[in-house]
C-alpha positions in Angstrom: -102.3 223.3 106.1 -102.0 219.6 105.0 -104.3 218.3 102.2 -107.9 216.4 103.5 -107.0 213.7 106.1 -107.3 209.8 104.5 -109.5 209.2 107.5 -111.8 212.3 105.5 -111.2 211.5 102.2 -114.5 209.6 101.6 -116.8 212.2 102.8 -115.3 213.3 99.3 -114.3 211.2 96.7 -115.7 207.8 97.9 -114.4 205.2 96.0 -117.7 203.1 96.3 -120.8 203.7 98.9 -123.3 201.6 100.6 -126.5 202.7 101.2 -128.0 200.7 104.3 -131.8 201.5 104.4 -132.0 201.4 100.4 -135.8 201.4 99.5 -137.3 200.9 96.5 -140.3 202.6 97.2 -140.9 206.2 96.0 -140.9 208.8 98.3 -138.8 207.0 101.2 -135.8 208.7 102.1 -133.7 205.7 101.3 -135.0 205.8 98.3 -134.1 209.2 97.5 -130.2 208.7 98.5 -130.1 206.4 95.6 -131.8 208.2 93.1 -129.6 211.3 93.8 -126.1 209.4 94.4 -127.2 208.0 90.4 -128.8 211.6 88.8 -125.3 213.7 90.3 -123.8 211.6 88.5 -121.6 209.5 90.9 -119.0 207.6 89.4 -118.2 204.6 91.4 -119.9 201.8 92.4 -123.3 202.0 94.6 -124.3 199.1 96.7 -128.1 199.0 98.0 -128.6 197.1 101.4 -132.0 196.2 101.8 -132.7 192.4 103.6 -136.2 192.9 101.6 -135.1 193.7 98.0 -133.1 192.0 94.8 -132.6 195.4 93.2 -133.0 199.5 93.4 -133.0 201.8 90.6 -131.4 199.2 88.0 -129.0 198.5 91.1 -128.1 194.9 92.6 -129.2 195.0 96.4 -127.7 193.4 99.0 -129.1 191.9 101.7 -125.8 193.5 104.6 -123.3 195.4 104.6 -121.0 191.6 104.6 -122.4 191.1 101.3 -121.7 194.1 99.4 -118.2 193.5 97.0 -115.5 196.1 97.3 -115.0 198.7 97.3 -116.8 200.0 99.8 -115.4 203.3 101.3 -118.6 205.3 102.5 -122.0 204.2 104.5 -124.7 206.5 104.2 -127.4 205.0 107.2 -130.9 205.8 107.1 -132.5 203.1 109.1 -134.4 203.3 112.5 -131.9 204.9 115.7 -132.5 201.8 117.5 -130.7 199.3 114.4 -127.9 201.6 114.0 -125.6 200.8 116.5 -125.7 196.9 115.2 -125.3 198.4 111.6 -122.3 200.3 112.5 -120.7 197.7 114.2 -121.4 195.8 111.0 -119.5 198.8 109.0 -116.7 198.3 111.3 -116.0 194.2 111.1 -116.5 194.9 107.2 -113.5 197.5 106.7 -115.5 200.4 106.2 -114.2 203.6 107.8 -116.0 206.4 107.6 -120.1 206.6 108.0 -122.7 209.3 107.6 -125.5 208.9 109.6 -129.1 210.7 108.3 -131.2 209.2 110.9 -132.6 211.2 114.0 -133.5 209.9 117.6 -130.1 210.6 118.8 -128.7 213.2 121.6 -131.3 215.4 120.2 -134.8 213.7 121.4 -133.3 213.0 125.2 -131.1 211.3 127.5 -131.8 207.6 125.8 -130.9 209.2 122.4 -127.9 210.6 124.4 -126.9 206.9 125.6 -127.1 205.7 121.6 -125.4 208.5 120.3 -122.2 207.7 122.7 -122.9 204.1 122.1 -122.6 204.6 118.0 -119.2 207.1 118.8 -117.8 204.1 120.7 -118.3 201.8 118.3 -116.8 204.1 115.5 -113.5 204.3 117.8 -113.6 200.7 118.3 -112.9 200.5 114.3 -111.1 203.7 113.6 -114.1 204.7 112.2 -115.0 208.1 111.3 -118.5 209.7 111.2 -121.1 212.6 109.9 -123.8 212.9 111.5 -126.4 211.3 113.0 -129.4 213.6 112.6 -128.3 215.2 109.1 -128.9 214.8 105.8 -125.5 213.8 104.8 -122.3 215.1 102.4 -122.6 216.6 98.6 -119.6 217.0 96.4 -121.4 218.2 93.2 -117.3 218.5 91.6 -117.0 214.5 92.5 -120.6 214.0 91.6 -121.7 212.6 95.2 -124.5 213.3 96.6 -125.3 211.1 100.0 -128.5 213.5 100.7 -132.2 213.2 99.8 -132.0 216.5 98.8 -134.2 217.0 95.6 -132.1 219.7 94.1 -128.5 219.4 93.2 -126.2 222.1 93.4 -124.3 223.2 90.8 -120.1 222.8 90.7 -118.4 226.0 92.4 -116.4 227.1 94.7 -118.3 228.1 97.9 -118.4 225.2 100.7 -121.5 225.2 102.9 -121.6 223.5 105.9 -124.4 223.1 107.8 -125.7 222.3 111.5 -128.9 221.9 110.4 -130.0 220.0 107.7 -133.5 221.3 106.3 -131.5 224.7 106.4 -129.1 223.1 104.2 -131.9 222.4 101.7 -133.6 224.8 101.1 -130.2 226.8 100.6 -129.3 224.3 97.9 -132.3 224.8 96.4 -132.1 228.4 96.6 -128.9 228.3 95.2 -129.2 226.3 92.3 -132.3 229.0 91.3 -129.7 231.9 91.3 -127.0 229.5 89.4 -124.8 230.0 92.8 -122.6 226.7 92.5 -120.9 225.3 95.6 -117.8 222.9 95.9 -119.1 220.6 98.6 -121.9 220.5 101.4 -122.1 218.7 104.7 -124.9 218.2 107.1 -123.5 217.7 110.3 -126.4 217.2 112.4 -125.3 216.3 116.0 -121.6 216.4 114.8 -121.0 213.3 117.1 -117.9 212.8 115.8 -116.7 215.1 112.5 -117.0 218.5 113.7 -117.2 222.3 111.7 -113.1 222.7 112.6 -112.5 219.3 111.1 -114.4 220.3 107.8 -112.5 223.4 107.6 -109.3 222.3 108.2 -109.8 219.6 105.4 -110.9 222.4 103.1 -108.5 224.7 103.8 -106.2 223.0 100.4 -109.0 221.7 98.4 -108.5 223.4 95.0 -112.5 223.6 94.3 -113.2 225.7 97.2 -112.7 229.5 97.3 -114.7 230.2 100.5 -115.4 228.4 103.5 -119.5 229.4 104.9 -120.9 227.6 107.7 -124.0 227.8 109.6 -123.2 227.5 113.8 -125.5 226.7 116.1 -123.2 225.7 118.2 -118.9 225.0 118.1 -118.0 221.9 119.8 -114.2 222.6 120.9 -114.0 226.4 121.6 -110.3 226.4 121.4 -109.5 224.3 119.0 -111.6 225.7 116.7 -109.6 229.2 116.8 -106.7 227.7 116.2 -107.8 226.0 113.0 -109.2 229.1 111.9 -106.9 231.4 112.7 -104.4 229.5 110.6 -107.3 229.3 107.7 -109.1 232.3 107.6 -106.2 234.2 105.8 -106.1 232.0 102.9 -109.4 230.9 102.5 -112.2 233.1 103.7 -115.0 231.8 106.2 -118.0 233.3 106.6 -120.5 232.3 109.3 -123.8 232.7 110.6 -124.0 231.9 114.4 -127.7 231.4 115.6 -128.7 231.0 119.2 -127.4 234.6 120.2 -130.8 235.1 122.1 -132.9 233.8 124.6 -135.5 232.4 122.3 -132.5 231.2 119.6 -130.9 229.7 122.3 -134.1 227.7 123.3 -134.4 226.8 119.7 -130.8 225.1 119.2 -131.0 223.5 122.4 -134.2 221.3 121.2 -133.4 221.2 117.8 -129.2 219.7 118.0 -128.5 218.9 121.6 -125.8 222.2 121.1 -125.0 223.8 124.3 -125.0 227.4 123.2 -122.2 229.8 124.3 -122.7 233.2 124.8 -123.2 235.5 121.2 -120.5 237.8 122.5 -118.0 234.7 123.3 -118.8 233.6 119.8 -118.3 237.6 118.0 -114.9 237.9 120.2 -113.6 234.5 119.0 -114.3 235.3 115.4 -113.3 238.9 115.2 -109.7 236.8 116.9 -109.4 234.4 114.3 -110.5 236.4 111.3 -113.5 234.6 110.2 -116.5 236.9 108.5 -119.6 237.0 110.9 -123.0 237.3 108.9 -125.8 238.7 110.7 -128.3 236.6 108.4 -128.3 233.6 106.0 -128.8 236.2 103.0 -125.6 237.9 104.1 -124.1 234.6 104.5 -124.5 233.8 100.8 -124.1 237.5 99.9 -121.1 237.4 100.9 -119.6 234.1 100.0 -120.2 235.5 95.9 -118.5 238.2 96.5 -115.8 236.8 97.9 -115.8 233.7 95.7 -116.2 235.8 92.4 -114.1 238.8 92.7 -111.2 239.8 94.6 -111.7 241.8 97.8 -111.7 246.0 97.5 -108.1 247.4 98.1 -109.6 249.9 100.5 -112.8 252.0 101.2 -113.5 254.1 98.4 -116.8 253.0 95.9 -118.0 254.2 92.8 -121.9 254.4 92.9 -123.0 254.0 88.8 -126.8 253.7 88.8 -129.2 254.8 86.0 -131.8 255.5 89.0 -131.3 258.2 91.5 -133.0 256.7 94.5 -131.5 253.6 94.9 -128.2 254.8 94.6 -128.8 257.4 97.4 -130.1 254.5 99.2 -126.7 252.2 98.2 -124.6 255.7 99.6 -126.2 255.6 103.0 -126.0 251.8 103.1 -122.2 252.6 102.5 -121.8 254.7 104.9 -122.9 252.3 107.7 -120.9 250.2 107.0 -117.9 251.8 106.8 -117.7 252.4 103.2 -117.0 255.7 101.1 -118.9 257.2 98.5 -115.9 259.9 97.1 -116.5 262.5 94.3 -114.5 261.4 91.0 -111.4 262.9 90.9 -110.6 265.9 87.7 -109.4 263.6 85.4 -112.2 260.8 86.0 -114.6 263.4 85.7 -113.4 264.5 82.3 -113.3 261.0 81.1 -117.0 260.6 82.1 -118.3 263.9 80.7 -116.6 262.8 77.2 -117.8 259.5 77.4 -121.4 260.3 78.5 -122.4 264.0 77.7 -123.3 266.8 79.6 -126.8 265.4 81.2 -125.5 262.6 83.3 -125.1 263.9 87.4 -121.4 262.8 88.0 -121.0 263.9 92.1 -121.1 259.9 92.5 -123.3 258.4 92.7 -122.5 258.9 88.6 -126.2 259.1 87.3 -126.4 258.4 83.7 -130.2 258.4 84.1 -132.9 255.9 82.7 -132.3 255.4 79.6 -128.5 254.5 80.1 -127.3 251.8 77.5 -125.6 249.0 77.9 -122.3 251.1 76.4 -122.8 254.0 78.6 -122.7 251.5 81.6 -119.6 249.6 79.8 -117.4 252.8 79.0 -118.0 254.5 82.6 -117.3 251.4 84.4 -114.2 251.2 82.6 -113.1 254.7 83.3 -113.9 254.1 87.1 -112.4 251.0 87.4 -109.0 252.7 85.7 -109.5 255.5 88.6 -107.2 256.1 91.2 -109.8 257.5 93.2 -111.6 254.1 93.4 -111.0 250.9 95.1 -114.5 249.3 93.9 -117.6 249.9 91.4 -120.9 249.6 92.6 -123.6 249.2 89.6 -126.7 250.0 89.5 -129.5 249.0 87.2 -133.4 249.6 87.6 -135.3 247.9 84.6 -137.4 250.0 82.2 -138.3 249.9 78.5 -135.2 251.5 77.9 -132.2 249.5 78.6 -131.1 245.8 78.6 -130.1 244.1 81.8 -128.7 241.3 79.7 -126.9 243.5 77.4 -125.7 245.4 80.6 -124.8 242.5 82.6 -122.3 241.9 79.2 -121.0 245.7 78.8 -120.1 245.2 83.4 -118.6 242.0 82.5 -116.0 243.0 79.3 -115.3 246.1 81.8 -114.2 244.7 84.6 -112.5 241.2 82.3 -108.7 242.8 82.8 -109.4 245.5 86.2 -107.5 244.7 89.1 -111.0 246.1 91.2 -113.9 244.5 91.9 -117.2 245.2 90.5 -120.2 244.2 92.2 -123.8 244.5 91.0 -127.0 245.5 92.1 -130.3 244.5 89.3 -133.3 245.6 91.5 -136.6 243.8 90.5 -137.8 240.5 89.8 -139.5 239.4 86.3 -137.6 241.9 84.2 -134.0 241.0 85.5 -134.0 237.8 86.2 -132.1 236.4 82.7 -129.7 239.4 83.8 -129.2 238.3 86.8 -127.6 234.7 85.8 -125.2 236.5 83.3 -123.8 237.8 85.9 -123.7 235.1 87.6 -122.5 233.2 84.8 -119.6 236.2 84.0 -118.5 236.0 88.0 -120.1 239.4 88.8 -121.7 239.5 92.6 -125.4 240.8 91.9 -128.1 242.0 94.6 -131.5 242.4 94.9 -131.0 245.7 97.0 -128.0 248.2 97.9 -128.3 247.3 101.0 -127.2 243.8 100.6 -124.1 244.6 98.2 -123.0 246.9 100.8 -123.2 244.5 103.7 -120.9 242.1 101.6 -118.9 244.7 99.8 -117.6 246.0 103.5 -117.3 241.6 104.7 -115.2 241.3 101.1 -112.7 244.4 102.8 -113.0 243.2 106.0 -111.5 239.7 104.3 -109.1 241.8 102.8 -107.8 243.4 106.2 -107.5 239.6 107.4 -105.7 238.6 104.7 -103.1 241.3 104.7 -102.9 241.2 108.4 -103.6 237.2 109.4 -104.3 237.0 113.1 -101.6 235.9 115.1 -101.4 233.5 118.1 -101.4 235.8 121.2 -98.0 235.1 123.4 -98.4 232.5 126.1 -99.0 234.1 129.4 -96.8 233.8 131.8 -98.5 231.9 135.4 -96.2 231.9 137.6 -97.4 235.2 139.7 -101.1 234.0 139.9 -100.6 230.1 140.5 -101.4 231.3 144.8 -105.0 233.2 143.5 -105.4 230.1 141.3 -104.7 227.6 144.2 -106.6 229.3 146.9 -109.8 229.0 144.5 -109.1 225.5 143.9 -109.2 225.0 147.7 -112.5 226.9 147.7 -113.8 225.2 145.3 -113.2 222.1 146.8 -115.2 223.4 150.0 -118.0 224.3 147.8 -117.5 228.0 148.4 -119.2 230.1 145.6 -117.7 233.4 146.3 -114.6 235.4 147.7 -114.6 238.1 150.0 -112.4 241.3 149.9 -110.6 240.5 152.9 -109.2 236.7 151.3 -109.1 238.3 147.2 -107.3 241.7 147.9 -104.1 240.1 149.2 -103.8 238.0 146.3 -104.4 240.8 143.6 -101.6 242.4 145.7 -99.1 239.4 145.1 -100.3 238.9 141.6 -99.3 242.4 140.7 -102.2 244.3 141.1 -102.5 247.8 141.8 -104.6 248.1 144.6 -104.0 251.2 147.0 -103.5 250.8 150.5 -106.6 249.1 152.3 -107.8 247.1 155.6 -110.4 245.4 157.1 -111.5 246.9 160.1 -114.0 245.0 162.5 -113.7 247.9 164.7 -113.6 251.6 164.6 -110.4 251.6 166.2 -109.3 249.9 163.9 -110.5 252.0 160.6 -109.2 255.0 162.8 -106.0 253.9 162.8 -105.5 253.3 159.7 -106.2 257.0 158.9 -104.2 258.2 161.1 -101.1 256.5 159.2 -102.2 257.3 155.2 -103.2 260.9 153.8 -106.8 260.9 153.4 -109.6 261.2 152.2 -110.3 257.2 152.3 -113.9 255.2 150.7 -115.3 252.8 153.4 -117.1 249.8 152.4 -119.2 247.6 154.1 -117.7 244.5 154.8 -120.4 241.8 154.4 -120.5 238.4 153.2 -124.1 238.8 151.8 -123.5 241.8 149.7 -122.4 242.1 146.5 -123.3 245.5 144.8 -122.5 247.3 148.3 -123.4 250.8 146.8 -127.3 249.4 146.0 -127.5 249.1 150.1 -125.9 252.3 150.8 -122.7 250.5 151.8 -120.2 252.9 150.4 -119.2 256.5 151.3 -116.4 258.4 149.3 -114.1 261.8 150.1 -114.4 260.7 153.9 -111.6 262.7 156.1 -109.4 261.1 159.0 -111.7 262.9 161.1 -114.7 261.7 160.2 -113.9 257.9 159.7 -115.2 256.8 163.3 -118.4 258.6 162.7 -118.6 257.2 159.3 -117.7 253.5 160.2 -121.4 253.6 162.2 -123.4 255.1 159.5 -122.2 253.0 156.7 -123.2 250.1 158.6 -126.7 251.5 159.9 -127.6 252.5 156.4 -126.7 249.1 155.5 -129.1 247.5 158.1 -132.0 249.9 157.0 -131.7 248.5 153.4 -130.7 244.8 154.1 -132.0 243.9 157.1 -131.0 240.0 157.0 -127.4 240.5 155.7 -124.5 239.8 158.3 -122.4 243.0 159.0 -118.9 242.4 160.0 -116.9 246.0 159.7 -116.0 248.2 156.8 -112.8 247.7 154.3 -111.5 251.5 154.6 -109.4 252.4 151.2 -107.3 255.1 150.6 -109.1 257.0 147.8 -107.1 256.7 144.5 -105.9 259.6 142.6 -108.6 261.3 139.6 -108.8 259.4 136.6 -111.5 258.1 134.1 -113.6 255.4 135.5 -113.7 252.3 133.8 -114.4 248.1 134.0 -112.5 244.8 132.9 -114.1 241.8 133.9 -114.0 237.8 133.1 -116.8 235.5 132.6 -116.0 231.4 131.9 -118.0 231.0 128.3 -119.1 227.4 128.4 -117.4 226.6 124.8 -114.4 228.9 124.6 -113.3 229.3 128.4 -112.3 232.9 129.6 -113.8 236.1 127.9 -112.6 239.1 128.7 -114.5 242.6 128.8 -113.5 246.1 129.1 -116.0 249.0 128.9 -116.4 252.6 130.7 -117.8 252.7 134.2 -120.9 253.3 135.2 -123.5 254.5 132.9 -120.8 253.1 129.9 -121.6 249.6 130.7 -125.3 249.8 132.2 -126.9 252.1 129.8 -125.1 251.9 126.9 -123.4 249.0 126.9 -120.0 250.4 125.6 -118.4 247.3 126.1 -115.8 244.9 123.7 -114.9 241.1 124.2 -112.2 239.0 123.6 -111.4 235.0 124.6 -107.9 234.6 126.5 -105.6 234.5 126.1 -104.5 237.7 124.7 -101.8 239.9 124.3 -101.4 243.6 124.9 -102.2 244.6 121.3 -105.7 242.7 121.8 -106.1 244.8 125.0 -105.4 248.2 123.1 -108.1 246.8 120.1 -110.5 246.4 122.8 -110.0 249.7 124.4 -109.9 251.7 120.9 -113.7 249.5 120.1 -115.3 251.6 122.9 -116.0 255.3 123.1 -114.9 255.4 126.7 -111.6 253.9 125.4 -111.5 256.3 122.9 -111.7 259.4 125.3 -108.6 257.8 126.8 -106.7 257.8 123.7 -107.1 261.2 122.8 -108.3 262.8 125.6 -111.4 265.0 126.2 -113.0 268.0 127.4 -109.6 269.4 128.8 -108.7 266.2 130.3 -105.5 264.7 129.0 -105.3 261.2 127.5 -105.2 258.4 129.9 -102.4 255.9 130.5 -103.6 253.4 127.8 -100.2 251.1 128.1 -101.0 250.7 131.8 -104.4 249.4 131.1 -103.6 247.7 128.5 -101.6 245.6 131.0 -103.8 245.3 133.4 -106.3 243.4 130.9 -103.5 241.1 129.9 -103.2 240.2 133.6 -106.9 239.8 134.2 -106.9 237.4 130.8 -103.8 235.4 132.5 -105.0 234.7 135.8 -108.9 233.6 134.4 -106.3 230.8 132.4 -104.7 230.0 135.8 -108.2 229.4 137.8 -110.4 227.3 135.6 -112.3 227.1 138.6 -112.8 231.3 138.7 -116.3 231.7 137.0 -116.3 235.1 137.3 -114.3 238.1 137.9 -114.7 242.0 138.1 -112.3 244.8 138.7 -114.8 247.7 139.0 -114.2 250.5 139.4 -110.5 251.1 137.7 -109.3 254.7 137.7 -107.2 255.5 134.6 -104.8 258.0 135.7 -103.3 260.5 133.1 -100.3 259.0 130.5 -97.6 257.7 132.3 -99.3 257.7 136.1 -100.8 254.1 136.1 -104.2 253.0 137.2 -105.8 251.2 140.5 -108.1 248.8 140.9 -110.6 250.3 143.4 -112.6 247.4 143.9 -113.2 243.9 142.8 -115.1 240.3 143.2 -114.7 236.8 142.2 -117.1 234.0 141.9 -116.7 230.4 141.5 -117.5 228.7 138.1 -120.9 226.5 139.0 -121.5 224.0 135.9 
C-alpha cells in the first residue's frame, strides 16, 4: 500500500486551516472548533473567517476565505447548508483543496438536502477538491495535534484509528476513551461521506506509522466492491475491526433517517467481511475491546488460555465464556504444574482456572504468570483479579506487566469492579496490558485477537476471475426480459439455459398434454416428479402442485390430479400442463441460491433443504465472485454441509467437489446477469463421493430497483 494520498494529506497534518463560521461567542459550535484546534495543541497557523468579527480566541479574523494569508491547506465549514455551496466554491478559486464540512441539512433531511449535497460534490470536482463530510463533526489527529471537531474531550495519542459514520457516536467514544486512558492515532467523522469514504480512510491508514488498528463504525459502505478490495489487501497487515449497525428492521429504519445510507443486507455485510478478513464486532464495547487487544499485545499463537484468577466464580464464568467462543481452557501440563506448586504452595487449585485464592499477592500473580507464559501448554494468559482488603490491583497490575515485559504471549486482563480498581485499571493501560470489566468481554476479544491472527497468517486472496463465456446466452436472454419488463422466468425458458450453461439437470419436458407427459415416460426409466406448470405459481408444492415416485403407468392419471389439486388451492392461477422430470438418484437434499445485495452485488447461499433453511436457518453467505475453496468454506459453515463431509447415520459422504462446483457456477452466472435479482436451485440432490449432483428444480427473478 502507498503512503496517505497528497489529495488526503490535510485531513492530517494540515499545514494551516481556516475555520469558516468562526464565532466568538461561547457555546457556538464555531466557537468550539477554535478553541479545540488551539488547546490540542495545533501547530500551524489558524485563520478565523467571520464577516462579523476582528479577532477569536487571541486570533486575527478574517472577514473570507480570499483574505486569509497562506497557507491555507484545510476548511473546516460550520455555517448554514444553504451558504455552503457559495463558501466552497470560495475554497476552490482560493487554492484550498480539501474541506470538512460539520454542517447538517444535506442528503440526510430530504430530497432538497439531496440537490445541495450533489451541488457541494460538483463544486469540489470542479476544483479538485477533496471533502469530509457534510453532517459530521470533522477529523482529529491528537499525534499532529489537530482537532477540527467541537468535541469537548481530546483523545489521547495512540495507536487505534476510529472512524466514524456518525458523529455524536464518535464523541461520546472519545470521551469514553480518554476516561480509560485508551489513546487513538486519528478520528474522522464522516457524516454523509459525500465524497471521502471509510475505504478511502483505510487505505490512507493502512502505512501510517501511528496506527496499529483500523476500527470503524458502518452504517452503511458506499462502494461494495471496492471496499473488499481495499481491505482485503489491508486487513493482513493492519487489523480492522467493525461494528456494522442497521442489520435489523428497526436499525435499518434508524440509518436510513439518520445518514441518507442505503443499508445492505447484515448477511451481505458478515460474508463480505469474513472475505476480506476484517474483525466484525457485535457491539461498540467489543469494538473497543478489541482494538486494545490488538493494539497492545500481539495476537494468541493458537487456542489454548491460562485462566489465573484469585476468585473462583469469575473464572468459571471466563472458562465458559471461552468456550463459546472457541477458546480452550487446558489443564497445565506436569512440569507447569510443578512450577506452580513450588512457587505457590500446596493450597492454591491449579486444574486452570489456577486459583491462588483471595488473598493472592501481587508476587504470587507475577511468578505464576511467568511460569505460564514460559509454558508450552499455553498460547495466552488470562488474569483475573477481584478487589478485597487483601491484595493490590496496582501492585498487581505491576507484578502482570514485568511478567509478560520479555513473553512472546499475550496477557490480557480482567480487574472486575469499579471504585477499588480503577487506578489499576490505567496501569495497565499505561503498561500496554488489555484489561476488562468482565470475562466475558476479554473473551470476546481474546478469540477477535486469534481470529486476526488466522487472517494474518492466511491473508485472503482475490478469488479467480470467472470464466463467462458459457452463461453470456442465460445472461442475454434476461437482459431481453428485462427490457420487456418481465419480472420472472418460467421453467420451460430457464431449464434450457441451465442445460447450456453446464447445469446438471436430468431429463425433463413440458407437457401441455397428457400425451405428451406419457410419452415422455415411455422413453426414460421411471419413476418421474410432475410439476405444475403455471405462470402464477412459485412455491408449486404449497398448492399441491407436485407429486414424486410417479410410475410410467400412472403419469396420465397423475397429469389430471396434479392439476385439479392445483385448481382446488389456487383457484385464479392459469394452468398450462405439468413439467414431468425424471426423478434423480438418492442423495442429501440441499439449496444454493443468489440474491443482488444492493451495495455488494451477488451473494451467494448454500444451506440444507428443507427444514435446514426454514427452521433453522443452517445457511452461510458469501459475495461473488468466489472460488471453489470459498464454496467448500461455505459448505464446512453448515451442519448439513458437515454431514456431507463426513457422512452420517450409514450414509456415506457426499460428493463435496461436485457441489462445490456447482456454487462456483451459480456465483459466475449472478456476475454475467446484473439484471438476475434472484436465483434458486432448490432442491439439489448430493449424490455419494464421486457420483455428482442435480439440480431438481429452480427459479429466477429479475432485479427490481
Amino acid at each position: 500500500m502507498s503512503p496517505i494520498p497528497s489529495s488526503l494529506r490535510p485531513f492530517f497534518t494540515p499545514a494551516g486551516v481556516a475555520v469558516i463560521g468562526a464565532s466568538a461567542t461561547p457555546g457556538k459550535l464555531g466557537y468550539g472548533v477554535i478553541a479545540n484546534l488551539i488547546k490540542s495543541g495545533y501547530q500551524g497557523p489558524i485563520y478565523p473567517i467571520n464577516p462579523r468579527a476582528d479577532e477569536i480566541l487571541g486570533l486575527p479574523a478574517y472577514p473570507d476565505i480570499s483574505s486569509a494569508p497562506d497557507p491555507v491547506e484545510l476548511a473546516v465549514i460550520i455555517i448554514p447548508a444553504p451558504a455552503i455551496p457559495d463558501a466552497l466554491r470560495a475554497c476552490g478559486q482560493r487554492g484550498v483543496r480539501a474541506a470538512a464540512i460539520l454542517s447538517g441539512g444535506f442528503a440526510e433531511v430530504g430530497p432538497e438536502g439531496e440537490a445541495r449535497q450533489q451541488e457541494i460534490l460538483d463544486i469540489a470536482r470542479t476544483y479538485d477538491m477533496r471533502l469530509v463530510g457534510p453532517n459530521g463533526v470533522g477529523v482529529l489527529n491528537p499525534h499532529s495535534g489537530l482537532n477540527t471537531t467541537f468535541i469537548e474531550q481530546i483523545p489521547e495519542p495512540g495507536d487505534i484509528a476510529f472512524l466514524s459514520q456518525s458523529g455524536a457516536l464518535g464523541g461520546a467514544l472519545i470521551d469514553w476513551a480518554r476516561g480509560q486512558h485508551i489513546g487513538l492515532s486519528y478520528f474522522a467523522s464522516l457524516g454523509n461521506a459525500a465524497d471521502v469514504t471509510e475505504t478511502d480512510l483505510i487505505q490512507a491508514l493502512a502505512d501510517d506509522p501511528n496506527t496499529r488498528v483500523i476500527t470503524a463504525y458502518i452504517e452503511s459502505i458506499h462502494d461494495g466492491p471496492r471496499f473488499m478490495a481495499t481491505a482485503r489487501q489491508v486487513a493482513a497487515r493492519t487489523p480492522i475491526v467493525a461494528l456494522k449497525v442497521g442489520g435489523t428492521q428497526e436499525g435499518a429504519r434508524a440509518v436510513a433517517s439518520h445518514t441518507a445510507s442505503i443499508g445492505g443486507s447484515d448477511e451481505a455485510y458478515g460474508a463480505a467481511f469474513k472475505q476480506t478478513g476484517v474483525i466484525r464486532a457485535r457491539s461498540v464495547q467489543e469494538l473497543f475491546d478489541t482494538a486494545i487487544a490488538l493494539a497492545y499485545q500481539q495476537p494468541p499463537a493458537g487456542l489454548r488460555v491460562a485462566i489465573l484468577t484469585n476468585a473462583g466464580g469469575p473464572a468459571a464464568v471466563a472458562a465458559d465464556a471461552l468456550a463459546r467462543n472457541g477458546l480452550h481452557a487446558p489443564e497445565p501440563d506436569e512440569d507447569a504444574r510443578q512450577a506452580l506448586r513450588r512457587a505457590l504452595g500446596p493450597a492454591p487449585q491449579l486444574f486452570n482456572p489456577i486459583d491462588m485464592l483471595g488473598a493472592a499477592s501481587s508476587p504470587e500473580y507475577e511468578t505464576a504468570a511467568r511460569i505460564l507464559l514460559q509454558s508450552d501448554a499455553y498460547d495466552a494468559v488470562l488474569a483475573i483479579l477481584v478487589p478485597n482488603t487483601a491484595n493490590d490491583p496496582v501492585g498487581v497490575a505491576d507484578a502482570l506487566a514485568r511478567a509478560s515485559a520479555d513473553a512472546a504471549k499475550p496477557i490480557y486482563a480482567c480487574y472486575m469492579g469499579d471504585v477499588s480498581i480503577r487506578e489499576g485499571r490505567q496501569h495497565l493501560h499505561h503498561h500496554r496490558i488489555p484489561v476488562y470489566d468482565f470475562p466475558e468481554n476479554a473473551a470476546r476479544a481474546m478469540a477477535n485477537a486469534r481470529r486476526w491472527q488466522v487472517v494474518r497468517e492466511s491473508p485472503p486472496a482475490a478469488p479467480p476471475a470467472p470464466d463467462l463465456a458459457p452463461y453470456m446466452p442465460f445472461a442475454r436472454a434476461i437482459e431481453e426480459m428485462a427490457a420487456q419488463g418481465r419480472e420472472t422466468m418460467g421453467e420451460v425458458e430457464l431449464y434450457p439455459l441451465l442445460e447450456q450453461a453446464g447445469f446438471p439437470l436430468p431429463p425433463w419436458h413440458a407437457a401441455y398434454a397428457k400425451a405428451e407427459a406419457e410419452a415422455f415416460a415411455r422413453v426414460y426409466p421411471g419413476p418421474f416428479a410432475l410439476k405444475v406448470l403455471s405462470p402464477d405459481i412459485l412455491h408449486k408444492s404449497d398448492v399441491g402442485g407436485v407429486a414424486l415416485n410417479v410410475t410410467a403407468k400412472r403419469v396420465g392419471k397423475m397429469y389430471w390430479q396434479v392439476q385439479a389439486r392445483v385448481r382446488r388451492r389456487a383457484r385464479k392461477a392459469g394452468l398450462q400442463g405439468v413439467i414431468i422430470q425424471q426423478m434423480a438418484q438418492p442423495g442429501a437434499e440441499v439449496i444454493i441460491g443468489m440474491s443482488r445485495d444492493a451495495v455488494f452485488g451477488p451473494m451467494i447461499m448454500f444451506g440444507g433443504g428443507g427444514v435446514y433453511v426454514e427452521a433453522l436457518r443452517d445457511v452461510s453467505f458469501r459475495i461473488a465472485p468466489i472460488g471453489e475453496e470459498d464454496a467448500r468454506a461455505m459448505i464446512a459453515e453448515t451442519v448439513a454441509g458437515r454431514l456431507l463431509m463426513r457422512g452420517a447415520r450409514g450414509r456415506k459422504p457426499g460428493d463435496v467437489d461436485a457441489l462445490a462446483r456447482l456454487i462456483v457456477q451459480v456465483a459466475a452466472l449472478a456476475l454475467s446477469a446484473p439484471q438476475l435479482g434472484e436465483f434458486e436451485l432448490n432442491p439439489v440432490i448430493v449424490h455419494p463421493a464421486g457420483k455428482g449432483v442435480t439440480v431438481v428444480d429452480a427459479r429466477a427473478a429479475l432485479f427490481r430497483k
